[in-house]
N, C-alpha and C positions, 0 to 999 in steps of 0.2 A: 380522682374526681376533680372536677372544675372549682376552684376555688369561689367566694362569695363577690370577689370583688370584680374577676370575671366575668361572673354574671352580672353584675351590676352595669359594666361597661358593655356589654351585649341589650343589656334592657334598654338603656339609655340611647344606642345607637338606631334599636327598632322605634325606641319612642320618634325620636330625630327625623326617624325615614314616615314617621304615620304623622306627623305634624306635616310635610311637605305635600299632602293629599293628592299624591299619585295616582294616577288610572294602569300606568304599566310601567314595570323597570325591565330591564336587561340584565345578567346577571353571567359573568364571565366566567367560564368555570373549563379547568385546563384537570382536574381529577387530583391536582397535587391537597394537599392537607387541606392551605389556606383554602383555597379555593372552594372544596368538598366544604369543610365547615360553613360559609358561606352561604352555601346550597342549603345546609341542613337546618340551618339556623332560620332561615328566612322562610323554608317551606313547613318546618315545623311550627310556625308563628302564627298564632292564633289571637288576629284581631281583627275588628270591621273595617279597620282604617287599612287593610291589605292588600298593596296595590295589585293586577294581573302579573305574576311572573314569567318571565321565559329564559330559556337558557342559550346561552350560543359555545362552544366547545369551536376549538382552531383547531386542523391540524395541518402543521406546516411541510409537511411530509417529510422532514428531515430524519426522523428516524423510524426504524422498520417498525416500532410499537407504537405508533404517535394512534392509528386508525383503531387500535384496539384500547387504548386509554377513551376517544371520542366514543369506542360503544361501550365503555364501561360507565363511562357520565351519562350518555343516551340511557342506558337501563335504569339507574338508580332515577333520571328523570321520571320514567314510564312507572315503577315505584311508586313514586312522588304524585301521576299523575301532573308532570309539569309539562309545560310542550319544550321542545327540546332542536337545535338547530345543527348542523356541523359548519362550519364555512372553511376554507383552502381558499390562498391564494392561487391567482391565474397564471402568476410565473414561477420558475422553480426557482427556492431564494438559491439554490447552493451554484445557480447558473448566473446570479449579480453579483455585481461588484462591490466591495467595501466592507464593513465588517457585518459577520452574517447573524450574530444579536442583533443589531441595531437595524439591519433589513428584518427580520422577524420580528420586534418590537413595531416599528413603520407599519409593516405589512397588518399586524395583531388591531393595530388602533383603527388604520382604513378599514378594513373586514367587523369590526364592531360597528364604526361608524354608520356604514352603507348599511348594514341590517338594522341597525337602528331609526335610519330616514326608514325604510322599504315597511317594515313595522308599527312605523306610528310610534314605536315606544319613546317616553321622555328622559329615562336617567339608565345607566349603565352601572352595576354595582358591580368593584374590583373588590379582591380578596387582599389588598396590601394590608402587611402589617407592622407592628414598631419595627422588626427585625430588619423589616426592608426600609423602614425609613433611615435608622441607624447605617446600614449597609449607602445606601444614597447619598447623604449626605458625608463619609468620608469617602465616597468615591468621588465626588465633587470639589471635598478640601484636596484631595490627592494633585486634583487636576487644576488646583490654583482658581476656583471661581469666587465673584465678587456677591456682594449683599443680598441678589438675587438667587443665585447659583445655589449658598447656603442656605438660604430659608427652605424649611421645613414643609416636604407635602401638605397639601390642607386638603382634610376632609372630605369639603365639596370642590369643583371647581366645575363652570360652565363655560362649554366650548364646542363650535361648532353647532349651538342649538341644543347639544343634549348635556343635561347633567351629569358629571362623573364621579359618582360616591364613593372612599373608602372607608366604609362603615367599623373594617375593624384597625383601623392604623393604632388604637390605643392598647391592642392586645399582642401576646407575645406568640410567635408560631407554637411554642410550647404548650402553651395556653390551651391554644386550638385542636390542638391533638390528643390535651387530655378530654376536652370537651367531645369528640371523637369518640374516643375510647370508652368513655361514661357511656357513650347510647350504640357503642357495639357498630358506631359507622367506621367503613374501609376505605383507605385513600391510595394514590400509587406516587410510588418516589420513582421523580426523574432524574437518571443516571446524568445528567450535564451539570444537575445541581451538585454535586462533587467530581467534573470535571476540571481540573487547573487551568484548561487552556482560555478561558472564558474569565476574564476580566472581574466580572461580579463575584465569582468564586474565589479570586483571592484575595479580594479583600471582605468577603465573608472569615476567609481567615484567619487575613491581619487582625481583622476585627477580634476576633474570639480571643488571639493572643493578646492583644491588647487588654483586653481585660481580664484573661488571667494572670498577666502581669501587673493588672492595678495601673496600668498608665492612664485611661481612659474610667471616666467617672459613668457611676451603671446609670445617670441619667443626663448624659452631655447633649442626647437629643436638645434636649432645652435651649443650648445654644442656637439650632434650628429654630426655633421657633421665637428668639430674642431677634434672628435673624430677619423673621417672615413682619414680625409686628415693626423692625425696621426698617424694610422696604415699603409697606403699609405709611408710618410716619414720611420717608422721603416725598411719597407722591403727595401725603398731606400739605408736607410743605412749599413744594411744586406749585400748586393751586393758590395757596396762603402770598406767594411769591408775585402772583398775577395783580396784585396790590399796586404795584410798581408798572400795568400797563402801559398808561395815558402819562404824558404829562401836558400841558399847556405853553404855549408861545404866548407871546406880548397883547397879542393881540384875540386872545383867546380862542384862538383854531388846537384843532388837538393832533396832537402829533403820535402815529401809532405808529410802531418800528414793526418791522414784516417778523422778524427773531422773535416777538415775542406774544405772536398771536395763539400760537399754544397754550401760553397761561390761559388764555379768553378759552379756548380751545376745550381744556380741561376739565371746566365748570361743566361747558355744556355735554361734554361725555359725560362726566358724572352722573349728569340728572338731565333730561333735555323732554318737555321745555322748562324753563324757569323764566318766574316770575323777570318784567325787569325790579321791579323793588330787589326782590333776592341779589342780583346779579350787582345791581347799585350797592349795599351794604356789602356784599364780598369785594369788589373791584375797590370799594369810597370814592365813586365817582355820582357827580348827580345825574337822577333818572334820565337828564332829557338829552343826556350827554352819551348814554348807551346806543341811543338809535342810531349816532354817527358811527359809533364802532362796528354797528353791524351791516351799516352802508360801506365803510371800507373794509372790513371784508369780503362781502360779494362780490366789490369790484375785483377782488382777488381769485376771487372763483369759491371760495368755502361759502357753503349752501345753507348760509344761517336767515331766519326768514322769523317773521314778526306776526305773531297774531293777538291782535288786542292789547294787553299788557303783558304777553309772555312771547319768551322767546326759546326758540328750535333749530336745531339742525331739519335738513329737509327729508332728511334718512338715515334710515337706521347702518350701519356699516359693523364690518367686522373690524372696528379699529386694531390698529396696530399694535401688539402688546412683543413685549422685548421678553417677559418670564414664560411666556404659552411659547414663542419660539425656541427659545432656550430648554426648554422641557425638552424638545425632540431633537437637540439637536444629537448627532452621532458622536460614539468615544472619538473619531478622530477629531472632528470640531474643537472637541474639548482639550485632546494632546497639544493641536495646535494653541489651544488656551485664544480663540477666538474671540476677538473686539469686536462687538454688539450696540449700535445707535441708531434709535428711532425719535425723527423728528416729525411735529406737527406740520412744521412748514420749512421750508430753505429753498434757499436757490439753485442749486443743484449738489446733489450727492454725489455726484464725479468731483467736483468745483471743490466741495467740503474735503473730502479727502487727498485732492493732491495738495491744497493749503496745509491742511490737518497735520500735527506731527504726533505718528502712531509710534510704537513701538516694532519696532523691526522684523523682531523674534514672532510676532502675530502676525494674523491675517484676521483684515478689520473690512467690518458691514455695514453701512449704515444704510437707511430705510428713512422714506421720509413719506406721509399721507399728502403733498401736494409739494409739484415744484414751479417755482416763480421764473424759473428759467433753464426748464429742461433742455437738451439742445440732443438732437442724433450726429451723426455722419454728417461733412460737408457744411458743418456749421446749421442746418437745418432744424426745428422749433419741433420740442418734441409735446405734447397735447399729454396735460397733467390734469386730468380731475379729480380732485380732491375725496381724498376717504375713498378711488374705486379702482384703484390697479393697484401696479406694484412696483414701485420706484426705487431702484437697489444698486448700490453700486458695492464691488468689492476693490480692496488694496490689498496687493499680493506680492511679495517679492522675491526676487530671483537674480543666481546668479547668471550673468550672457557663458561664463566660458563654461556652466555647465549644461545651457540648456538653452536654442536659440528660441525667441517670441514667436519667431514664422509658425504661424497658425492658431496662436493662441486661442482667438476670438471663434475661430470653427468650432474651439474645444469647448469651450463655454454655450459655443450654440450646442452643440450635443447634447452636454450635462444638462441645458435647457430641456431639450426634447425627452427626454431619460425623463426628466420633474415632471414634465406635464403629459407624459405618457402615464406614468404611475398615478394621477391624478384623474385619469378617465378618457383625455384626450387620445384618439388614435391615430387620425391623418394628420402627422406631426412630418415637414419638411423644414431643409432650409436654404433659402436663397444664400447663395455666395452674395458678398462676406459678411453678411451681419443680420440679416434678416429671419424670425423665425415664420412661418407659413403653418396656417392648419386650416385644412375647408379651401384652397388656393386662395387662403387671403390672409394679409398678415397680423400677428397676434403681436410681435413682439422686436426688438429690436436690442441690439449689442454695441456698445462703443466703450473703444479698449481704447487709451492711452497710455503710453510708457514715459517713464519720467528718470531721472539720473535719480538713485537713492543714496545711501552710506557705502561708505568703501569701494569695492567693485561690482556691487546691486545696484538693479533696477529695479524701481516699482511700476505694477501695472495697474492702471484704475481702472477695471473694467465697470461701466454703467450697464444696466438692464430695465428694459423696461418692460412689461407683462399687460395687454390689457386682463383687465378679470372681471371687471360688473364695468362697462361704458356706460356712465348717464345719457340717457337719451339727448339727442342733441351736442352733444359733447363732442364728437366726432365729424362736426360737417365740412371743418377743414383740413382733415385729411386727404390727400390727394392720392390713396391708392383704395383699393380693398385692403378691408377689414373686418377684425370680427374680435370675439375676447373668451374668457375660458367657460364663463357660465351660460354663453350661448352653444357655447358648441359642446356640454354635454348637459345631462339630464340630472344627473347628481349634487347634490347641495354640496358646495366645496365651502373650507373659509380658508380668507388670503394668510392668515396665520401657518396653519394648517403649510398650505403651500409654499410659502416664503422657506419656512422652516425644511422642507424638500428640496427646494432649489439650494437651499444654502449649502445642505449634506451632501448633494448629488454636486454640487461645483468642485468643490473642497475637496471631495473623494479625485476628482478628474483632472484639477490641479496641480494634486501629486503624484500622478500618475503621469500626466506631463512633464514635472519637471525630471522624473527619471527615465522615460523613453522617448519624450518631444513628440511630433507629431504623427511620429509613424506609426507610433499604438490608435491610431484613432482615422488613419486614413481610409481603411475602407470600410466603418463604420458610418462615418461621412458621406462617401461614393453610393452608399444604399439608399441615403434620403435626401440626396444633392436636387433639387426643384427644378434647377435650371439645364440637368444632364440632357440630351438630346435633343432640347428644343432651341429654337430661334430668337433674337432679339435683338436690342439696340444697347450700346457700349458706348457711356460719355464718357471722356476726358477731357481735362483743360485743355487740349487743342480741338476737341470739336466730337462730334458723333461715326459711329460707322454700326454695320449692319454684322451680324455673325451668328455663327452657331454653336452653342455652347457644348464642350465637351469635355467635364469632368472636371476635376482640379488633381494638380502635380503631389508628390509625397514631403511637399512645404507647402503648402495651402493658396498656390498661383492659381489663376482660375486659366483655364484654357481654351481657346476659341478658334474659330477657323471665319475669317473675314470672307464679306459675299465676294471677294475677287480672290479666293480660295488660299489664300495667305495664312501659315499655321503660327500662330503666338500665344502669349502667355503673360497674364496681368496679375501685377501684385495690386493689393489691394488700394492702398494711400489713397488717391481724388479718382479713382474710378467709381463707377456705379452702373447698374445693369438694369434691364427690365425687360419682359417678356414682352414681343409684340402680340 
């Protein structure tokens, strides 16, 4: 039988869920124990505060039983009288690249998410439990993560628009089973959950020995969660720090440093609008002395705007968070022990990182919600607006004698296309050498720089840039077609969400680079090259000429046949192309 304190921690979570006065949740239910318990718990629950349930069941077709688990939850739904969903992914995972958990995790969250918009529903209830938090968080210590890394799941967490409850994180899978077994309900055990080859599973069983060897205290969790209330304080103090914005000249002009408008930044994500009094007592600056602050930033382009005596951002945005990205990123991210920074503002995230001295042994990211001085190809201005795309650059290094850069930047276009196909995008192209194309108009852009590193490494700085939400207006000096990710599909995406894809899908293709170079990738390439058979114009620093583009070489030359029928081959450096 279910012990009293069980139940106590099951009353307390439906209390938790009927305090939140939901009209409908989601409820994720894969047939395993936790999962069943879940179901059981929440359909047997008898109160007025009881939001609409539905269920949604994956099945990823990886194994021959997965369709017969989906109508074993379908039945006990029709039981239940609950309505009841199946979803499958549209590609086969065992036909992608990378590690095929972490594509079936990926895959699991999109396919929740999308029936979630399509539904109306607000919150999605997982069946995680302490078991799995314990299992996470020394999968994490294993993999060397920082303050964030270790803090402890929480509860709730909101993203992407829907709520994502784990109602029972305070009970033990055990628990749930005796609870099970009390009311005569049936679950099915999946064969991969005592599979070895599967990462999770061994250190389910470090775990276990762990603590039957008494090395591990039966409530270290706790450390998680000393962890979570520490990154919590960090950000506090973050904010606390924005004290030190302003300071005054002689003459009493104020002098705002671009570094450190995030402090200012901070406040108003936090709470937006706020009062200026508020914002005067947190910064201790005088009231009349805020309005300039928010005149020099607009001139900067952050959309902070003044009504009455309170002040706003002019939209709402899926700001940037460094632990929602980090949630998804994939086991190899984490082998590589990945360097993770997001800034309010800089001047460029290429710029930061070839200054920046990283750690070698890493591959480091940094993101920034606005750049002061983006620049593409050719020295060219690249159009940053604030809090609505995706400004990313990675540092990667590599040895030349094992692996030459020719082509690097195609690579990176792929793994681009790869992101934003999985993302909903379908007419995904790419212009040689750096351009990404979707709709025949450009979305996105690539600027790879190689730098001398340690020893006989190179580092690569590849920048990225993504539109994703253009503010209107934002775009008038651009001088090509364009377009960005939330016009060109119908689905609510968040830049979190994607960044966190791009990062997994580079990373994965990276290393795959550095062990077959460009030839694993070349006629991947050839199938979405924009510029294969058509016509155009070909500048170089000596001047223009007219040609036909055809294809690129098995090193990433592009290939052309001049209107005086002349066959050549262009590396990439100060050339640039365009369709007539």
């Amino acid at each position: 039988m279910i012990n009293q304190d069980s139940k106590k921690t099951i009353e307390r979570a439906l209390s938790n869920l009927a305090s939140l006065k939901l009209r409908s949740c989601g409820i994720a239910v894969s047939g395993g124990s936790d999962s069943m318990a879940l179901l059981h718990i929440l359909t047997d629950w008898q109160s007025a505060s009881k939001p609409n349930l539905l269920v949604a069941s994956i099945d990823h077709g990886l194994r021959s039983d997965s369709k017969s688990e989906v109508e074993f939850v379908k039945k006990v739904c029709e039981e239940k009288k609950v309505e009841h969903f199946s979803l499958a992914p549209t590609t086969q995972l065992l036909e992608t690249k990378g590690n095929l958990q972490d594509n079936a995790r990926s895959a699991r969250y999109q396919l929740l998410k999308n029936w979630a918009y399509s539904k109306n529903i607000q919150c999605i209830l997982i069946g995680h439990t302490l078991d799995d938090q314990e299992e996470t968080i020394l999968m994490r210590f294993l993999r060397g993560s920082g303050v964030d890394g270790l803090a402890s799941m929480e509860e709730t967490v909101q993203r992407s628009e829907i709520l994502w409850i784990r109602p029972l994180l305070k009970l033990r899978k055990e628990e749930l089973r005796d609870y099970l077994r009390s009311k005569n309900y049936s679950w099915i055990e999946d064969p991969s959950n005592y599979d070895d080859k599967y990462q999770r599973v061994k250190v389910r069983k470090l775990l276990q020995q762990l603590k039957h060897s008494n090395l591990i205290a039966p409530n270290f969790v706790k450390t998680a969660e000393h962890m979570l209330r520490s990154s919590h304080l960090l950000k506090e103090t973050a904010i606390s720090a924005s004290k030190n914005l302003l300071s005054f000249n002689d003459v009493g002009q104020i002098t705002f440093e671009v570094e450190k408008f995030s402090q200012m930044l901070s406040l108003l994500k936090e709470k937006s609008p706020q009062s200026i009094g508020n914002l005067s007592n947190s910064l201790l600056i005088e009231p009349n002395k805020i309005i300039s602050v928010v005149s020099s930033m607009s001139k900067l382009g952050i959309p902070v705007q003044v009504y009455g005596q309170s002040i706003s951002l002019k939209f709402k945005s899926d700001f940037l968070d460094s632990r929602i990205i980090e949630e998804q990123l994939s086991d190899l991210c984490r082998q590589k022990k990945l360097y993770l920074r997001t800034f309010d503002v800089i001047d460029s995230t290429n710029d930061f990182l070839i200054s920046e001295k990283t750690d070698a042994s890493k591959i480091a990211v940094v993101l920034s919600e606005i750049q002061t001085q983006g620049r593409g190809r050719r020295g060219k201005c690249w159009q940053s607006p604030f809090g609505s795309n995706i400004y990313m650059s990675i540092k990667w290094n590599f040895d030349p004698r094992e692996v030459s850069p020719a082509g690097l930047s195609l690579v990176i276009g792929l793994a681009v296309s790869k992101a934003l196909w999985a993302n909903g995008l379908r007419d995904v192209k790419l212009k040689w050498p750096n351009d990404v194309i979707v709709s025949n108009k450009k979305i996105g852009g690539i600027l790879t720089e190689i730098k001398t590193g340690v020893a006989n490494e190179l580092s690569a700085v590849i920048g990225l840039g993504i539109n994703f939400k253009m503010p209107a207006g934002s775009g008038k000096n651009i001088d090509q077609p364009w377009t960005d990710m939330c016009s060109e599909t119908n689905a609510r995406i968040n830049r979190n969400d994607v960044v966190a894809c791009l990062i997994n899908t580079i990373v994965s293709y990276l290393e795959e680079f550095r062990s077959f170079g460009f030839d694993a990738f070349w006629e991947s390439w050839n199938e979405i090259d924009f510029l294969k058979n058509k016509k155009g114009v070909v500048s170089t620093k000596d001047g223009e000429l007219l040609a036909k583009f055809n294809g690129i070489t098995d090193q990433g030359a592009l290939k052309i046949t001049t209107d005086t029928g002349d066959a050549m081959t262009l590396n990439s450096g100060e050339v640039s192309v365009r369709v007539k």
